[in-house]
Each structure stands twice: as C-alpha cells, then as structure tokens.
C-alpha positions in Angstrom: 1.5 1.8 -41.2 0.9 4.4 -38.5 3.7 4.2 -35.5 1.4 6.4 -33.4 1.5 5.3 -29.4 -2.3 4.9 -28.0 -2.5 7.4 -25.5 -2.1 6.4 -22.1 -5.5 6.3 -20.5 -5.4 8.8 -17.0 -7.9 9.8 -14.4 -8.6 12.9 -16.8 -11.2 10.5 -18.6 -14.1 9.9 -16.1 -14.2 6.6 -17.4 -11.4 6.1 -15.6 -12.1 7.5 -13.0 -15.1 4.8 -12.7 -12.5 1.9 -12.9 -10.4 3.5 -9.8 -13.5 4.2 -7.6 -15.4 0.5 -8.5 -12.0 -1.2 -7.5 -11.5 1.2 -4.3 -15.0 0.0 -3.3 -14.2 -3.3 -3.5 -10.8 -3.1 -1.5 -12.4 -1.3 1.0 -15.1 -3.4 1.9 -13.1 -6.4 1.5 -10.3 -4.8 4.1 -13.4 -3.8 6.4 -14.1 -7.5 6.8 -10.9 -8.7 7.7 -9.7 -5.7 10.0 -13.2 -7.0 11.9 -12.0 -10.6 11.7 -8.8 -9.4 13.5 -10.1 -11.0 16.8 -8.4 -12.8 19.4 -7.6 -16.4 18.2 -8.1 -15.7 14.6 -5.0 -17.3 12.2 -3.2 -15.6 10.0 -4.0 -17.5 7.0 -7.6 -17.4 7.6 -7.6 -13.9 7.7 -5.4 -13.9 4.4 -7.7 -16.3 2.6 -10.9 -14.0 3.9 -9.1 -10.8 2.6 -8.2 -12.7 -1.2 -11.9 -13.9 -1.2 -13.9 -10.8 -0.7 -12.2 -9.2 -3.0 -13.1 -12.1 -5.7 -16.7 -12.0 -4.6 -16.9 -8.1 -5.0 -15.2 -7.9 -8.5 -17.6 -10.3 -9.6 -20.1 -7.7 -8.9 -18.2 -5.1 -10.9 -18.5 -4.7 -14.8 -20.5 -7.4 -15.2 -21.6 -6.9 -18.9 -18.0 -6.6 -20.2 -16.8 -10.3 -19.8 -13.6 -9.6 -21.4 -12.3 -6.7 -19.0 -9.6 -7.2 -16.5 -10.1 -7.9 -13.0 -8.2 -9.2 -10.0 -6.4 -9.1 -6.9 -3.7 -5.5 -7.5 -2.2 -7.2 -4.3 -2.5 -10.2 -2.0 -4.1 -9.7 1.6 -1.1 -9.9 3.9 -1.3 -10.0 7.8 1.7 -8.8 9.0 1.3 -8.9 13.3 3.7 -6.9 15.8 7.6 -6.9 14.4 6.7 -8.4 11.3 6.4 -5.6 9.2 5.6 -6.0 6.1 4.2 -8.8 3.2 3.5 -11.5 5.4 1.0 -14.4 3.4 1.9 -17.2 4.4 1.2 -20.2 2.8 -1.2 -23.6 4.3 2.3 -24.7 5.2 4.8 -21.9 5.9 5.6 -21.1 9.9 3.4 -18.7 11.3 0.3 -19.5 9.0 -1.8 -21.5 12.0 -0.8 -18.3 14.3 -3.4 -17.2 16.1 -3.8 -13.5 17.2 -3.5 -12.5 21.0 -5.3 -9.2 22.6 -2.9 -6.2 22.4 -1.4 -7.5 18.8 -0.7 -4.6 16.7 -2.1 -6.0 13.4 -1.5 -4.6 9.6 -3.6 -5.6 6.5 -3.2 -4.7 3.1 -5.1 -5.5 0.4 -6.0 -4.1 -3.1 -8.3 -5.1 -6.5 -7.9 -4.1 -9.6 -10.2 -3.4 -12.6 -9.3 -3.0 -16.2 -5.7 -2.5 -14.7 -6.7 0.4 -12.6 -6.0 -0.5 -8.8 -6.6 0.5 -5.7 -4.8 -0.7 -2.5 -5.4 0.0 1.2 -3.3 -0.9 4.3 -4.6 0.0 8.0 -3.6 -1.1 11.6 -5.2 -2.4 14.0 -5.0 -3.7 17.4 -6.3 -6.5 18.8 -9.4 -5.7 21.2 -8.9 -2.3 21.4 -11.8 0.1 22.0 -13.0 3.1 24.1 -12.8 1.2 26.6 -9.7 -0.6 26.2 -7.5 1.7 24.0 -4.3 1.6 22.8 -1.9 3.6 24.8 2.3 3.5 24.8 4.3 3.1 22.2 2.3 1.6 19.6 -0.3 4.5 20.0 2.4 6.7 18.9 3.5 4.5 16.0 -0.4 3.9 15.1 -1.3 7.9 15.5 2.3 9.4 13.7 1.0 6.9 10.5 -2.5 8.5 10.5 -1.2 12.0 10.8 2.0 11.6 8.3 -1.2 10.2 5.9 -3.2 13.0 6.3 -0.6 15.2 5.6 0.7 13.3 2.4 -3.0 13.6 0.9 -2.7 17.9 1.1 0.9 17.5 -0.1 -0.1 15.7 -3.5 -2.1 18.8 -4.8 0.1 20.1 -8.4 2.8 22.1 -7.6 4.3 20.5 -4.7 7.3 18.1 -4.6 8.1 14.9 -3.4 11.2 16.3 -0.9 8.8 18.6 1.0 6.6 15.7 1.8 9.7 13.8 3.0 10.7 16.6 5.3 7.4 17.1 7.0 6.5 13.5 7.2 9.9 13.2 9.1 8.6 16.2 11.6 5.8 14.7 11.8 7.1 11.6 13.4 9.8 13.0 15.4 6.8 14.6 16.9 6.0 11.0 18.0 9.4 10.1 18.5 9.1 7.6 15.9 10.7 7.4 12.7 9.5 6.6 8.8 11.3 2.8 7.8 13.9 3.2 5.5 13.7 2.0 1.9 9.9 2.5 1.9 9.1 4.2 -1.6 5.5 5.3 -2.6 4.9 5.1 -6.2 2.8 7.1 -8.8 0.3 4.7 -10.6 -0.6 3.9 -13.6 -2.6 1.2 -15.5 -1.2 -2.3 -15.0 1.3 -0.4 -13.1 1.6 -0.1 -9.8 5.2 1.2 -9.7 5.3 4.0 -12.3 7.2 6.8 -13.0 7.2 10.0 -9.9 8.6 8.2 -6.5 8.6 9.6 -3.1 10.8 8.2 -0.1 10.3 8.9 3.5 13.5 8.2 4.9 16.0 8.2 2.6 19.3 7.3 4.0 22.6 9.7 3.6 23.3 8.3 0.4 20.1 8.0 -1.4 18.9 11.7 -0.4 21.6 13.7 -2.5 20.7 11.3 -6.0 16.8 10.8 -5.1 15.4 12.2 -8.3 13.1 14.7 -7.4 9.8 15.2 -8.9 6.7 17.9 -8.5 3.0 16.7 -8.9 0.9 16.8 -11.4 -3.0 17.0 -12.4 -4.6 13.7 -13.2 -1.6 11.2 -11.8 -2.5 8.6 -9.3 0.0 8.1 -6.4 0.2 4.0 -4.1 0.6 6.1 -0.8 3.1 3.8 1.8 3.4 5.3 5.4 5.1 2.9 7.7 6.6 4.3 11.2 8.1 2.5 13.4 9.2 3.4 17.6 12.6 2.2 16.5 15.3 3.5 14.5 14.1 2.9 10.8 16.2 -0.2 10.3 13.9 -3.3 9.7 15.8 -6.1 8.7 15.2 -8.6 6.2 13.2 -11.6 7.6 14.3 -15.2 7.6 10.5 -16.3 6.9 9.8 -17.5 3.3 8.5 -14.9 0.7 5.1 -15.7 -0.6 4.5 -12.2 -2.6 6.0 -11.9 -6.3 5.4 -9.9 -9.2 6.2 -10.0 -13.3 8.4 -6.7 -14.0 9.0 -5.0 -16.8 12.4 -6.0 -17.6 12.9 -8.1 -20.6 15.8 -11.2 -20.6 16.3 -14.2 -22.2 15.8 -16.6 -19.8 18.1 -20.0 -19.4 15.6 -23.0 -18.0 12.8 -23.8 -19.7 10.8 -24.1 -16.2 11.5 -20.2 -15.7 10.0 -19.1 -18.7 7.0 -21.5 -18.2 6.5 -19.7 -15.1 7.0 -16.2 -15.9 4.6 -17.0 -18.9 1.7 -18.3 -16.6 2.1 -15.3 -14.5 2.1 -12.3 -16.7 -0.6 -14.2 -18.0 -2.9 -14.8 -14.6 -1.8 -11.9 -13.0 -0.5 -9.5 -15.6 2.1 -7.4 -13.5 0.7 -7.2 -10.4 1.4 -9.0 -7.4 0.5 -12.3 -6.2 0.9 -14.9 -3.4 2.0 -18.6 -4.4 -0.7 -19.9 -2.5 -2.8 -18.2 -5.4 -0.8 -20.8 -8.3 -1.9 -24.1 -9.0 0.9 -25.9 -9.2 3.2 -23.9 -6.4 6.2 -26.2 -6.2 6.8 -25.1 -9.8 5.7 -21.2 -9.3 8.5 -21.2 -6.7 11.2 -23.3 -8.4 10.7 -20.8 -11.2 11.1 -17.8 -9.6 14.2 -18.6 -8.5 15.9 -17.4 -11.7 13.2 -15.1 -12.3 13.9 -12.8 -9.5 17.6 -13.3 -9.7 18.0 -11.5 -13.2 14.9 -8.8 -12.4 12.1 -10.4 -14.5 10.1 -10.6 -11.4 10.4 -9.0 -8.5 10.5 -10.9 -4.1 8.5 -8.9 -1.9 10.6 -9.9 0.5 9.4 -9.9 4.5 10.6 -7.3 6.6 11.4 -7.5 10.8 11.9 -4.8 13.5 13.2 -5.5 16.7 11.2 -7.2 19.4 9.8 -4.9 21.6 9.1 -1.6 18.8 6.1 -0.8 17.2 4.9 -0.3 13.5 1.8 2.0 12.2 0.9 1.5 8.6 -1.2 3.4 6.4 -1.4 3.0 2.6 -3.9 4.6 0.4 -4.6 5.3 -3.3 -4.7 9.2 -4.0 -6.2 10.7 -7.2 -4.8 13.9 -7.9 -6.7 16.1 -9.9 -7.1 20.1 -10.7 -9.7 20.4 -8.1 -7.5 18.3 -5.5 -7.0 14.9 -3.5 -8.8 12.2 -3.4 -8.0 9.3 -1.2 -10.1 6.6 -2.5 -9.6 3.6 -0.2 -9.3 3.8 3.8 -10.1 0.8 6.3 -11.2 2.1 9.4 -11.6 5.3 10.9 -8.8 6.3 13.0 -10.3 7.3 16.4 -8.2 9.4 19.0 -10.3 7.7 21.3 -9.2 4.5 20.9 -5.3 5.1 20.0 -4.8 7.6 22.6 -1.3 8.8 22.9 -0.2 11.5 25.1 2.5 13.1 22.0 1.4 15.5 20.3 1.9 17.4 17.4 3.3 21.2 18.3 4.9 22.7 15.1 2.5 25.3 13.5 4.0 24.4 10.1 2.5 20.9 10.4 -1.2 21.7 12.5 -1.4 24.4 9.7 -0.9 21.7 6.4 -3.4 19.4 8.6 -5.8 21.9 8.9 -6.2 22.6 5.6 -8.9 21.2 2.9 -7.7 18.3 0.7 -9.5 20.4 -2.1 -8.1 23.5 -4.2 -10.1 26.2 -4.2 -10.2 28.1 -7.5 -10.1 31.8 -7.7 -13.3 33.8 -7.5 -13.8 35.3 -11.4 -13.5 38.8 -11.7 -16.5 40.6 -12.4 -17.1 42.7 -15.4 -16.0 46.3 -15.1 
C-alpha cells in the first residue's frame, strides 16, 4: 500500500485558478449589494442576512453539473459600524441586531464564498451617505484613505522575493503618513484549500514582544494570501468587546473531548461547514451550537472570533482582499467598491518617495526581454 501524500492542489493548476475567480465573483457581487444596502435606517442584521443570502444565490449558479463539489459561505457577512471593529453578526436576538444605521456611520462588511474549498473573502468601508457631494472628511477619511493605500501597497509587496517584515514596515509609514496606526494582533494569512489560515503569516503591528520571534517568511509563486488591513485614528489597542461572539470555526487541533454535547457539535460543524467560519445564526439548533462550543473553543478545537472595540470617538478603515501570487504577479481577486478620493477626501497625504514609488508601480512582473541571437 502506497503512503504517497496527494499533492496539494495550488493556483499553478488553472483549474484552480477557476475555483478562486468563480468564488471571488460571487463575494464580490454579493458585498456590492450590501455596501449599497448600507443606507440610513437599514439594521444590522438585515444587512447580515442580505450579505449570507447573496452569496447562497450566487454559488448556486457556480458548478452546477458537479453536485458533489463543495460550496459555501468561507465567512459570515459581518457589519461591524463605527468603534466596533471587527466580527460583528449578531444574532435575531443579540443587542445591536435591530440597530439601524445613521448618516456619517463609518460602516465595514466582510464577506467571503467558497468553492471546492478555494475562498475568497473581501472587506470594504463605507460611510453612510457619503458622496461627491457629501464626502467624508476628518478623521475617518484618514482611517478610510491610510486602509486603501496600505492595500495597494500590500498587493506590489506579495510579488516572490519579498518578505513579510518589509510589508510591515511600509504599511506602518504608510499610516503614520495618516497619523493613524495598523490594530494590533491583526495577522493576514496565506491560503490554502479548506484553509483559510495556512502556513506564511504577516502582522502589521506587531507589538515589542512579538516583533523579535515573528517568524519571518518570503513569498512565493503560486501561494494565495487572506489580505487584513485595519487602521485605526487611535493608538492600535482595540479591546475585546463585551458583546456576544456569533463567528466560530472547526480548527485543526485534534483532542478528545469530555461531554458528549461537544463532540456532537464539533461533528455537525466540520461537517456543515468544514473549517471555515460560521455564524450561529447559520445552525439549526443554536442553543446547542453555543453550549457546545463552550468546551470546544476552551481546549482549541474551534476557534471565537471574538468582537473587537476602539474607543468612542476614533475611527477604523478596513480593507481585506484575496491576492493570487503568481510568476507574472498579483492578483487581487475580490474588491467592494472603488475607493474614490472624491468622496474620502482627506487633506494628509502621503510624502515619502519610498512609498509613492512602491504605489506607482504595476502589480505585474515584467519579464526580461530575450536576448537576440548573435
């Protein structure tokens, strides 16, 4: 009996490839449609349960002929509005569900699908009402604005050869330029299939302690990165959040677990949602789902994504993308909508010719012109 490993399957088969760019299409309509939803008196959890249906409705579009192929939500549509930063969908019944948005809210979505195990995940910010006409200015410009640019530059910064610590350094230029600052403990995370946390890590603010032992990593061809940009006008520090967590996930980590209703649970869920992340609202029975991962997530088996806070008063920009990386160069596969310097208007700018030089160039390698024959 051969003890051969199947290869793992990368973006080097265009096959793939296929898989990434169906799901990407699906996140990004499905994101388009509730970042247009995000309207003055619109609740939270109608714009969560709009986000989770589009995406249903456009993966049932995708593949159709193989019935057996996986495909789902790669994670939950969260609505996460002025200092709530971060995983925020709620429950029918959890405070803040019924809240309504107000003009001037600075709004983030995140959303992502997943076919075959291939995902792609997208998170934008928006503000409520804001146009030409009535653009976003202040602080939360320069939040919104430092986000877009530190994306940008991440995209160029994935081509092979580079490493993780140089695009923590210039992200961190980039939003001093702002006078803003990346939120601590915020890890992006090479993909890979049914994985959304894989192996090559990059942190944007790493605090005093992690930088020294932060293993460092350089880029490769044919690796897929989850890109997470959050700055925020304050000082990095978000604080956990007393509101409940609705976001888990099945890890990887194997134990024998002691009640019976725990490994009921953790069953159902690798089994509904393989190990990608989920919202309770999304179980049928959520009483037991949440009982369950109570021992779950206490020895590692799954994993809380736990709501984050900043102070009242700051500001957050988000931007999260999924980058191919191939020989020819980056490809950023999902994006909400297009950020418009004419409606987040900021009066900080970017001055360092290190940084306008790394944004001005092409997200594409170019190759070396062949020699001619002699």
């Amino acid at each position: 009996m051969s003890n051969t490993k199947t290869p793992a399957a990368t973006i080097a088969d265009s096959n793939v490839v296929s898989k990434y760019k169906a799901a990407a299409d699906v996140t990004n309509s499905a994101v388009r449609k509730v970042l247009a939803a995000c309207k003055e008196g619109a609740k939270i959890i109608d714009l969560c349960k709009l986000g989770d249906a589009a995406i249903e409705v456009g993966l049932s579009k995708q593949y159709t002929k193989d019935k057996k192929m996986s495909k789902g939500i790669a994670y939950p549509t969260s609505v996460s509005v002025n200092t709530v930063v971060c995983h925020f969908a709620p429950g029918d019944n959890d405070d803040g569900a019924e809240q309504a948005l107000a003009t001037g809210d600075v709004v983030r979505v995140q959303l992502g699908a997943q076919i075959d195990g291939f995902a792609a995940v997208v998170g934008e910010t928006v503000v409520v009402g804001a146009s030409e006409s009535n653009p976003v200015t202040g602080r939360a410009a320069d939040a919104i604005a430092a986000a877009h640019y530190a994306g940008e530059a991440i995209q160029r910064l994935l081509k092979p050869g580079n490493r993780n610590m140089t695009v923590t350094d210039r992200v961190q230029k980039i939003a001093s330029a702002f006078e803003c600052k990346p939120i601590q403990n915020i890890v992006s995370h090479e993909q890979k299939q049914n994985d959304l946390d894989g192996g090559k890590q990059i942190i944007l603010n790493p605090t005093d302690e992690q930088r020294p032992v932060f293993p460092s990593c350089e880029f490769a061809p044919y690796e897929v990165y989850l890109i997470d940009v959050y700055i925020t006008t304050g000082d990095g520090h978000a604080k956990k959040s007393e509101r409940r967590t609705n976001i888990f996930k099945k890890t990887a980590t194997t134990y024998q677990l002691k009640t019976k209703a725990a490994r009921a649970v953790i069953n159902e869920v690798g089994q509904k949602f393989s190990k990608f992340p989920f919202t309770i609202r999304a179980c049928d029975d959520e009483r037991k789902i949440r009982m369950g991962m109570i021992e779950c997530t206490k020895v590692g088996v799954a994993q809380a994504f736990e709501i984050h806070e900043e102070k009242p008063g700051e500001a957050v920009g988000q931007v999260t993308f999924t980058a191919l990386v191939t020989p020819n160069g980056v490809e950023r596969i999902t994006r909400g909508a297009a950020f418009d310097p004419k409606v987040v208007q900021t009066d900080k700018k970017i001055e360092s010719a290190e940084l306008l030089e790394l944004l001005q160039t092409s997200t594409k390698i170019k190759k070396p012109a062949k020699k001619t024959a002699a």
